[in-house]
Biopython code that builds the backbone (N, CA, C, O; Angstrom):
import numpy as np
from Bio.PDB.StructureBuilder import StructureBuilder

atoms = [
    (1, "UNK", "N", (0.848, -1.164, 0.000)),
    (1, "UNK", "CA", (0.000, 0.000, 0.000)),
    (1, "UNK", "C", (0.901, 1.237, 0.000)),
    (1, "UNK", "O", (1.873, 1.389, 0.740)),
    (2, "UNK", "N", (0.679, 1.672, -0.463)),
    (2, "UNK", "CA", (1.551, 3.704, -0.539)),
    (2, "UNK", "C", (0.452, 4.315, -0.451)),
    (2, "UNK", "O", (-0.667, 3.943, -0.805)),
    (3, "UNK", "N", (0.967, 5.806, 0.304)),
    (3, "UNK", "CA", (-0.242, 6.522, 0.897)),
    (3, "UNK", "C", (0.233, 7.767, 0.563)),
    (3, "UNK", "O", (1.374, 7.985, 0.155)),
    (4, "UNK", "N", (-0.645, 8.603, 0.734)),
    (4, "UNK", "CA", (-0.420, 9.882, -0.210)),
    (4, "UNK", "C", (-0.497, 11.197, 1.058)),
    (4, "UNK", "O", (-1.017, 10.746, 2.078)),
    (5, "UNK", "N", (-0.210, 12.263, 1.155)),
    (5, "UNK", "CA", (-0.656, 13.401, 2.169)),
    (5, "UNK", "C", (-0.162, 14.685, 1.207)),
    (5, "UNK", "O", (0.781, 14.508, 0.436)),
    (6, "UNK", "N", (-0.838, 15.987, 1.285)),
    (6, "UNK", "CA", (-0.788, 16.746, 1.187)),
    (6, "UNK", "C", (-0.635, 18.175, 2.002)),
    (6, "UNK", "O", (-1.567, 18.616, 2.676)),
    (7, "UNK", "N", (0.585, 18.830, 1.880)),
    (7, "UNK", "CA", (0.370, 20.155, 2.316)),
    (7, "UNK", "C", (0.758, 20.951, 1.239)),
    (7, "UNK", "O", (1.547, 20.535, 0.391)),
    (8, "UNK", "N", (0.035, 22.579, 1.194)),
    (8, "UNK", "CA", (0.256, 23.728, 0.565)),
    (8, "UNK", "C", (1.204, 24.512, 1.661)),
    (8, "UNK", "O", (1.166, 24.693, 2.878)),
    (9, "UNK", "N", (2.125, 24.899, 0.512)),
    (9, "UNK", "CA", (2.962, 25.674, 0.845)),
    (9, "UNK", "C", (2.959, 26.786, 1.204)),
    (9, "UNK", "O", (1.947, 27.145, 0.602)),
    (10, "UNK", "N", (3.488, 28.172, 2.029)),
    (10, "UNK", "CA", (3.343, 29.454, 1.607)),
    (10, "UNK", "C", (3.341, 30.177, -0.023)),
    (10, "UNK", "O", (3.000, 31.351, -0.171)),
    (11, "UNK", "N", (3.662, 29.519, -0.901)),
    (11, "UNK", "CA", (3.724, 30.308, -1.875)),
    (11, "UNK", "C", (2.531, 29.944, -2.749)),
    (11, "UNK", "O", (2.208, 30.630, -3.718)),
    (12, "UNK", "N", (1.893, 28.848, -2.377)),
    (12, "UNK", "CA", (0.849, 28.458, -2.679)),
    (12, "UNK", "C", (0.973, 27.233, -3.575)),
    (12, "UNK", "O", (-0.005, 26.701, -4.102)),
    (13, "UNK", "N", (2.272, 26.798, -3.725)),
    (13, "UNK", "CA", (1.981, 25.286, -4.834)),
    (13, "UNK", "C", (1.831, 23.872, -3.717)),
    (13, "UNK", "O", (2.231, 24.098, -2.575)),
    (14, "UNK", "N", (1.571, 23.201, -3.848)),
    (14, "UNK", "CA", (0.885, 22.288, -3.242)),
    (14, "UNK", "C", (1.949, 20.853, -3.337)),
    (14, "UNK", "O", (2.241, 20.444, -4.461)),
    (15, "UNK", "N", (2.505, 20.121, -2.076)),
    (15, "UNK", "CA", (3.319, 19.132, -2.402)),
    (15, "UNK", "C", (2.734, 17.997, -2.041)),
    (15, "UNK", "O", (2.325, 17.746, -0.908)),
    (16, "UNK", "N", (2.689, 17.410, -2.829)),
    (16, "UNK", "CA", (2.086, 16.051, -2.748)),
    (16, "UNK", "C", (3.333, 14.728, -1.883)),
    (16, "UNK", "O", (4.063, 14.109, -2.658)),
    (17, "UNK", "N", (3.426, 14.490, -0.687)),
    (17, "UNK", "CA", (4.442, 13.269, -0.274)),
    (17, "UNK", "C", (4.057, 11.750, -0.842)),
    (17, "UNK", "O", (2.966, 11.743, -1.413)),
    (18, "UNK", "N", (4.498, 10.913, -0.814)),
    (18, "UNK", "CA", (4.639, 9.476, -1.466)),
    (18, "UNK", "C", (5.277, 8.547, 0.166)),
    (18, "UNK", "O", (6.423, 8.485, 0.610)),
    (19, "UNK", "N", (4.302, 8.097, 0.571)),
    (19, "UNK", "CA", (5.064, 7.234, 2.015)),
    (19, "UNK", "C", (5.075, 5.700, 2.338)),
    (19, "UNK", "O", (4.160, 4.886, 2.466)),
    (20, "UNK", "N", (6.609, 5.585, 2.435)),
    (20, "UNK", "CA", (6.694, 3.946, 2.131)),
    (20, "UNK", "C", (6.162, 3.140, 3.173)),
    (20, "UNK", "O", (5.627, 3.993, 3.882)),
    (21, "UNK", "N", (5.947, 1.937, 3.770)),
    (21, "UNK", "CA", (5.558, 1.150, 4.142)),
    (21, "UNK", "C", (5.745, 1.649, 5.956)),
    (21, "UNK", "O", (4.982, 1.469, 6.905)),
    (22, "UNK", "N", (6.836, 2.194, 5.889)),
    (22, "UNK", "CA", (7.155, 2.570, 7.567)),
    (22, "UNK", "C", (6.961, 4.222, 7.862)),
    (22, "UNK", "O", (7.312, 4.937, 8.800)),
    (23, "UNK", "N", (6.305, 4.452, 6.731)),
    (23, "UNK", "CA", (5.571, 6.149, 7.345)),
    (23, "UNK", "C", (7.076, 7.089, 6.417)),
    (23, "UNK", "O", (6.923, 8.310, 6.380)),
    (24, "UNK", "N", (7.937, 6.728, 5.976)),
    (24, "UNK", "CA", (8.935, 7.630, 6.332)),
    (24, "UNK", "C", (8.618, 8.131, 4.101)),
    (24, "UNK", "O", (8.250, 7.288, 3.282)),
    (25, "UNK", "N", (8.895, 9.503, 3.789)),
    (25, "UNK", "CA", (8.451, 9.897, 2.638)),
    (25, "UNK", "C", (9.688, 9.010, 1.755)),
    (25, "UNK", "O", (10.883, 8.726, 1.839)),
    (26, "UNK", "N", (8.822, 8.857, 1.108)),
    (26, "UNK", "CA", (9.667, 7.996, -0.228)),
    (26, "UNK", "C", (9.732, 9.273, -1.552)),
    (26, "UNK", "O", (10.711, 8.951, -2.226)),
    (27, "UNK", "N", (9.454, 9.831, -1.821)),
    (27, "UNK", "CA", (9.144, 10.744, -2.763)),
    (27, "UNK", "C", (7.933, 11.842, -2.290)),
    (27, "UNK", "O", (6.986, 11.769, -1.507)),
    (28, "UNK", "N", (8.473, 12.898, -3.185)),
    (28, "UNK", "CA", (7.007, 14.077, -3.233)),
    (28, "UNK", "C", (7.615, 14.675, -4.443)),
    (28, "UNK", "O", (8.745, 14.526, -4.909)),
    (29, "UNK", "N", (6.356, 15.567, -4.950)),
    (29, "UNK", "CA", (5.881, 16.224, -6.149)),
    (29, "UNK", "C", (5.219, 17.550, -5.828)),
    (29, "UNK", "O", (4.357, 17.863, -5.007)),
    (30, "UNK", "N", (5.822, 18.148, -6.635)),
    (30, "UNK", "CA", (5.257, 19.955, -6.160)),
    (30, "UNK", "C", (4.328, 20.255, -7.395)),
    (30, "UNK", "O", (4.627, 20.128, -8.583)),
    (31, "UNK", "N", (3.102, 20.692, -6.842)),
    (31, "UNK", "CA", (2.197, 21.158, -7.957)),
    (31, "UNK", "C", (1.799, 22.119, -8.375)),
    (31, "UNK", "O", (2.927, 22.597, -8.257)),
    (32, "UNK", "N", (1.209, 22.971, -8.803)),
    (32, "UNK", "CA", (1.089, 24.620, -8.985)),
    (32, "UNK", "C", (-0.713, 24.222, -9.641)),
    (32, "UNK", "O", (-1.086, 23.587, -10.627)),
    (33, "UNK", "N", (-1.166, 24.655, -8.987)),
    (33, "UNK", "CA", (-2.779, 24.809, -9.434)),
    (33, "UNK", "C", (-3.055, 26.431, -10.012)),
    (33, "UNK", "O", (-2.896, 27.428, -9.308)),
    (34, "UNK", "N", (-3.380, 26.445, -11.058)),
    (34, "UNK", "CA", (-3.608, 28.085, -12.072)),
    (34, "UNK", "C", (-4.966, 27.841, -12.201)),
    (34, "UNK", "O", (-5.033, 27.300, -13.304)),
    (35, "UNK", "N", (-6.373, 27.924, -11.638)),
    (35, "UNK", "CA", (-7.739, 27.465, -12.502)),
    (35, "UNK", "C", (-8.203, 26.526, -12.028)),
    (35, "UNK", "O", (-8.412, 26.295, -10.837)),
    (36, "UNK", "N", (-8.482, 25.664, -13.268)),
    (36, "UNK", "CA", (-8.770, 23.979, -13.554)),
    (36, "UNK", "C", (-7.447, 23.206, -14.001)),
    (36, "UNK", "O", (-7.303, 21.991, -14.141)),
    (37, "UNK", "N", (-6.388, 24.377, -14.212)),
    (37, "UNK", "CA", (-5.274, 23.716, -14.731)),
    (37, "UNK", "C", (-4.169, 23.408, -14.213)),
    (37, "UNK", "O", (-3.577, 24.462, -13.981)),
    (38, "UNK", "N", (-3.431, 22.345, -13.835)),
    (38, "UNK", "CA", (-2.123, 22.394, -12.985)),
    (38, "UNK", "C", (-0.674, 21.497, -14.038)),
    (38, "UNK", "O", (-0.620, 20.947, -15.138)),
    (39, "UNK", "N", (0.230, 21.765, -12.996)),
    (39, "UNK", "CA", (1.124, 20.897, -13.226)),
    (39, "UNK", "C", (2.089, 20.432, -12.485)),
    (39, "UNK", "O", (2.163, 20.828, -11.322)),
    (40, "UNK", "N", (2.934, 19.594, -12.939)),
    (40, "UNK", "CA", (3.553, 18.244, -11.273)),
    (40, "UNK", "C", (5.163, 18.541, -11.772)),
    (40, "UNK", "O", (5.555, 18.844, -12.898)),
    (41, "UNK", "N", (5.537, 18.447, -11.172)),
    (41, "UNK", "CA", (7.096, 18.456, -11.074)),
    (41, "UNK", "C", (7.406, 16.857, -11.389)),
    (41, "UNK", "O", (8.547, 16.444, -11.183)),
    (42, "UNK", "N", (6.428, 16.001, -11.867)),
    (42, "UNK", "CA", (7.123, 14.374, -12.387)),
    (42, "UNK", "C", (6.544, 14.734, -13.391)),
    (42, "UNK", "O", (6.412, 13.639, -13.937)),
    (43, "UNK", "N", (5.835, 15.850, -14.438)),
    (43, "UNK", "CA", (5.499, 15.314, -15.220)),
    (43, "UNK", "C", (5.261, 16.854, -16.540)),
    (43, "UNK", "O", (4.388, 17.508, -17.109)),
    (44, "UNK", "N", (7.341, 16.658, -16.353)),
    (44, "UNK", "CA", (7.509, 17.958, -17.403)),
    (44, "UNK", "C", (7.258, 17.538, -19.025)),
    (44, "UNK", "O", (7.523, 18.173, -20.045)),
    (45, "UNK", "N", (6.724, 16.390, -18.867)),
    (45, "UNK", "CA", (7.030, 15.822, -20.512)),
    (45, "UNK", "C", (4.975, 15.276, -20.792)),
    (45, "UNK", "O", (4.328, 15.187, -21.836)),
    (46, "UNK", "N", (4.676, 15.102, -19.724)),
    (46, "UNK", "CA", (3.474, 14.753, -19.838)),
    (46, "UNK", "C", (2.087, 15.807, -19.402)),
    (46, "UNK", "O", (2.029, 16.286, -18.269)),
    (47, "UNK", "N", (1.321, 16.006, -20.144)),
    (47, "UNK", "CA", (0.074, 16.624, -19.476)),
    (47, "UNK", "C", (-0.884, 16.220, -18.365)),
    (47, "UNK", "O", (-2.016, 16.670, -18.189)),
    (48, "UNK", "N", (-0.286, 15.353, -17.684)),
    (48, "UNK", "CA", (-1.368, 14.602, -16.894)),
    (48, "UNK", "C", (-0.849, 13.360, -16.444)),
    (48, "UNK", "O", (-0.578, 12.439, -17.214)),
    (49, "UNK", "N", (-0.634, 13.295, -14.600)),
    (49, "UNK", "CA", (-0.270, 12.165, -14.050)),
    (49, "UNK", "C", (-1.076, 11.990, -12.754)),
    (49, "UNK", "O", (-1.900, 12.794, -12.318)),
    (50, "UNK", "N", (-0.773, 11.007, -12.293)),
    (50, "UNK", "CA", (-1.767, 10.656, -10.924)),
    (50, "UNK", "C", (-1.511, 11.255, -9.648)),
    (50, "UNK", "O", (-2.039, 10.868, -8.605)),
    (51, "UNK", "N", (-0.557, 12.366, -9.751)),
    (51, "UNK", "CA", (-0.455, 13.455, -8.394)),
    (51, "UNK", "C", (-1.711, 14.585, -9.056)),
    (51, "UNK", "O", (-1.567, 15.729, -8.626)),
    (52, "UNK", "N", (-2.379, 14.478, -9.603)),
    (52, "UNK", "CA", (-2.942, 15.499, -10.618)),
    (52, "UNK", "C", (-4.286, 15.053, -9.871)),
    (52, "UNK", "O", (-4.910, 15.922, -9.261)),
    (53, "UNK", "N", (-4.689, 13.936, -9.890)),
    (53, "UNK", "CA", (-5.641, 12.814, -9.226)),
    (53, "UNK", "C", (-6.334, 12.901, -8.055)),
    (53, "UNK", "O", (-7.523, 12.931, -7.735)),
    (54, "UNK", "N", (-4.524, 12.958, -7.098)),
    (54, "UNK", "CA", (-4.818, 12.834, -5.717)),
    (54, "UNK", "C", (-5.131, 14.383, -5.389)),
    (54, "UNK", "O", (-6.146, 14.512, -4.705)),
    (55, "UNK", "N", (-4.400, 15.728, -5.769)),
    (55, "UNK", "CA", (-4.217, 16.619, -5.342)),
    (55, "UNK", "C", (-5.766, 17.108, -5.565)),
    (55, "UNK", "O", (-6.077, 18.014, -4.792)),
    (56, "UNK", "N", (-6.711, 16.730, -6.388)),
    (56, "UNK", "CA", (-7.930, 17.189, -6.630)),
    (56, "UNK", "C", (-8.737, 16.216, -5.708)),
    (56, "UNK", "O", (-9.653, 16.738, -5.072)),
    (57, "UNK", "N", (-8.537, 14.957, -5.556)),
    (57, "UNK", "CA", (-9.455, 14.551, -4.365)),
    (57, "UNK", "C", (-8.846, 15.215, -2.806)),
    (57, "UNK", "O", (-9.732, 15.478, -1.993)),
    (58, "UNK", "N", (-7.845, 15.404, -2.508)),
    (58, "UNK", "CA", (-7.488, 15.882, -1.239)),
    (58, "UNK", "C", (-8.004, 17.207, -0.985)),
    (58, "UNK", "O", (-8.252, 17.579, 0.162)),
    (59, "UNK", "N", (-8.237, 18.184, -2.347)),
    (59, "UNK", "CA", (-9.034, 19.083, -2.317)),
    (59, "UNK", "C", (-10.357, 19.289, -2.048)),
    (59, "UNK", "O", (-10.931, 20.033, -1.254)),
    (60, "UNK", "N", (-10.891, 18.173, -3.179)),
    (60, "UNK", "CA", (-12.373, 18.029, -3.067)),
    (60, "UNK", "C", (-12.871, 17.489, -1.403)),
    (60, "UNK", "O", (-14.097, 17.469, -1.293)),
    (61, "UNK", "N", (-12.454, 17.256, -0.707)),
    (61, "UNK", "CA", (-12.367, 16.250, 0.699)),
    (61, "UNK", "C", (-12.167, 17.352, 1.790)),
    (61, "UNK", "O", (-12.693, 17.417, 2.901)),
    (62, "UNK", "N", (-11.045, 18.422, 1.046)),
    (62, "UNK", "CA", (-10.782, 19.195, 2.326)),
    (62, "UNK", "C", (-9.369, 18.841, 3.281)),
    (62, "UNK", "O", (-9.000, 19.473, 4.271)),
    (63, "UNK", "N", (-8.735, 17.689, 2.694)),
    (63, "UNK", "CA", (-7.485, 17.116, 3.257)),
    (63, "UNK", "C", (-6.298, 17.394, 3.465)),
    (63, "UNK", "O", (-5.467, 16.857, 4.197)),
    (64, "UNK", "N", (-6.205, 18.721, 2.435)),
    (64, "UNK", "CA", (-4.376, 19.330, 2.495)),
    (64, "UNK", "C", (-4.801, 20.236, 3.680)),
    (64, "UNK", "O", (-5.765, 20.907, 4.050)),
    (65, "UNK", "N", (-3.376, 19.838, 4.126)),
    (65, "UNK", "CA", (-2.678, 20.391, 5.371)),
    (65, "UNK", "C", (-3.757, 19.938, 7.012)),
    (65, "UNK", "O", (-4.117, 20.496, 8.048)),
    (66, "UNK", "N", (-3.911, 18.423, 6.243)),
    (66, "UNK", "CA", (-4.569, 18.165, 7.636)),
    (66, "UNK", "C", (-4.002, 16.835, 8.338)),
    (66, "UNK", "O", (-4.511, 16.494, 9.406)),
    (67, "UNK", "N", (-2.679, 15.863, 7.620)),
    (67, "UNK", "CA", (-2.781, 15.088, 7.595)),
    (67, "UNK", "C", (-2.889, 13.732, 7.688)),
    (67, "UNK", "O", (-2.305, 12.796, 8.234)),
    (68, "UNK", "N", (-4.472, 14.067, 6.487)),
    (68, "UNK", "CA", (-4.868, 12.565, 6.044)),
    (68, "UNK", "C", (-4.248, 12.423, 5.034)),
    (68, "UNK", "O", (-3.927, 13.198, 4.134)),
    (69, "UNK", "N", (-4.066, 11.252, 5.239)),
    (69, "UNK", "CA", (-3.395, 9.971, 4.057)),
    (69, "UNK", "C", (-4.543, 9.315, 3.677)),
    (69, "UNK", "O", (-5.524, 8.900, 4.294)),
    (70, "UNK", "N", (-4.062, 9.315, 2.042)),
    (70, "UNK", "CA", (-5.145, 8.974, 0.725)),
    (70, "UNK", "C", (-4.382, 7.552, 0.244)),
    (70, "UNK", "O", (-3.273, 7.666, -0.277)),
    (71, "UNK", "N", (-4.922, 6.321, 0.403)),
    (71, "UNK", "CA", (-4.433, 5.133, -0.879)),
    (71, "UNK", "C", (-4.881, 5.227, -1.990)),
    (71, "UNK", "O", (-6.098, 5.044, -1.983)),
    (72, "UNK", "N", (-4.433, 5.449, -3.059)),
    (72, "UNK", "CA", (-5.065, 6.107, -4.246)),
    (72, "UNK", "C", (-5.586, 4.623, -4.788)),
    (72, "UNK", "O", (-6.583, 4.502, -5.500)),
    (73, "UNK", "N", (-4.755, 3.508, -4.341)),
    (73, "UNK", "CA", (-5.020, 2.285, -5.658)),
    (73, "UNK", "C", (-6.188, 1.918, -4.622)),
    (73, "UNK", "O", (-7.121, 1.731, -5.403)),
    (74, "UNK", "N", (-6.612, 1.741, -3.561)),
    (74, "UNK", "CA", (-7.970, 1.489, -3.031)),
    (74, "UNK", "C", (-8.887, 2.422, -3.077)),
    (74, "UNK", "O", (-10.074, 2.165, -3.277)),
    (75, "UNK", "N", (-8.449, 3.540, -2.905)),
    (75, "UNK", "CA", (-9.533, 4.659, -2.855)),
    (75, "UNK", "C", (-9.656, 4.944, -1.866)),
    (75, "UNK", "O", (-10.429, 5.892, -1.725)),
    (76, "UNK", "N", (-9.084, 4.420, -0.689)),
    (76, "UNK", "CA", (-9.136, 4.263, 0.966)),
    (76, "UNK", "C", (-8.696, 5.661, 1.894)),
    (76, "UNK", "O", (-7.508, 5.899, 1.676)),
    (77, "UNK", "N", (-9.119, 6.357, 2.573)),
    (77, "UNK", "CA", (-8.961, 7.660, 3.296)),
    (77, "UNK", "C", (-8.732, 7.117, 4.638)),
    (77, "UNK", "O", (-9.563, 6.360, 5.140)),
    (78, "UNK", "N", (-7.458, 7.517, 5.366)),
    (78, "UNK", "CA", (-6.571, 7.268, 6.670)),
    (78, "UNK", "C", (-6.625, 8.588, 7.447)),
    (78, "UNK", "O", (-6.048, 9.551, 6.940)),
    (79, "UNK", "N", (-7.397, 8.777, 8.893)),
    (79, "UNK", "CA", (-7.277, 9.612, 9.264)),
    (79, "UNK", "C", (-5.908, 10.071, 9.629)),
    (79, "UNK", "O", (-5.089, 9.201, 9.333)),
    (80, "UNK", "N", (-5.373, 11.111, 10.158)),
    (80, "UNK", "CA", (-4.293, 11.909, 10.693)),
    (80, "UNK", "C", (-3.888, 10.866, 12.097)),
    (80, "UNK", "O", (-4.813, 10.540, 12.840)),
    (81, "UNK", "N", (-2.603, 10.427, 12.365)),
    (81, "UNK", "CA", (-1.752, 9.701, 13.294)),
    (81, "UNK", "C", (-2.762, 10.515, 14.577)),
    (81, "UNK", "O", (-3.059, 11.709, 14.608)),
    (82, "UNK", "N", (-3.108, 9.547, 15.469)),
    (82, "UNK", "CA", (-3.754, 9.851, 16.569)),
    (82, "UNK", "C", (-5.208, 10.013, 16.432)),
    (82, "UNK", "O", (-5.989, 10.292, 17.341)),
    (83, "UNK", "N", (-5.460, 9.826, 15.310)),
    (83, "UNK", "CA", (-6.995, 10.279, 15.484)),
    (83, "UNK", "C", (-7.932, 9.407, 14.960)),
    (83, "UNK", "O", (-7.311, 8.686, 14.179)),
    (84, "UNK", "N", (-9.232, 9.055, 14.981)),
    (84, "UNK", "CA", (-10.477, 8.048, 14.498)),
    (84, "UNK", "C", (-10.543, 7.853, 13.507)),
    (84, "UNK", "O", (-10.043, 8.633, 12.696)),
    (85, "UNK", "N", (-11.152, 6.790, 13.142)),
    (85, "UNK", "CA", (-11.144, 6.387, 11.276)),
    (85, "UNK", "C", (-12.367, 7.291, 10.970)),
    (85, "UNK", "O", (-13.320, 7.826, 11.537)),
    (86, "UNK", "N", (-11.654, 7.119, 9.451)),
    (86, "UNK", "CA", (-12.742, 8.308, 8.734)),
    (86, "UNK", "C", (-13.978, 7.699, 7.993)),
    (86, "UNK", "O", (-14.801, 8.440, 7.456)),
]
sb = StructureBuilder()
sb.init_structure("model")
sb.init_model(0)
sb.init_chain("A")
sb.init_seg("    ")
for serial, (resi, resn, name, xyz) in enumerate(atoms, 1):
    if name == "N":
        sb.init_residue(resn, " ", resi, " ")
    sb.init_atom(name, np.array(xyz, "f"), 0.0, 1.0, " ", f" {name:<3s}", serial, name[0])
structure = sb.get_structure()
């Protein structure tokens, strides 16, 4: 399972973390939201990848800068360390 969390930055682009099996970040991706339109720091060659995905459900949910951890391949929402399932 890999789990996803989000915080926005002060400058306002949005980093998406990647966390391996023991909590500790395996990767992150910085995003810049303009609109409806964004883009990922993995994906200078492509229009569209799956931090693109998560960063709009963590939005739609209300989740950056709170964090919950998202399993994207279940669809599964992890409350914040210490706190009740969601």
């Amino acid at each position: 399972m890999t789990l996803y969390t989000c915080q926005q930055a002060r400058d306002g682009k949005f980093i998406v973390s990647k966390l391996d099996d023991e909590m500790n970040v395996d990767g992150y991706y910085t995003l810049t939201k303009t609109g409806p339109s964004m883009t990922c720091t993995c994906a200078s060659h492509r229009p569209y990848c799956k931090h693109m995905d998560i960063l709009k459900a963590m939005i739609q949910r209300n989740a950056v800068n709170t964090g919950t951890f998202y399993d994207l391949d279940n669809d599964v929402w992890y409350p914040p360390i210490g706190e009740g399932v969601l």
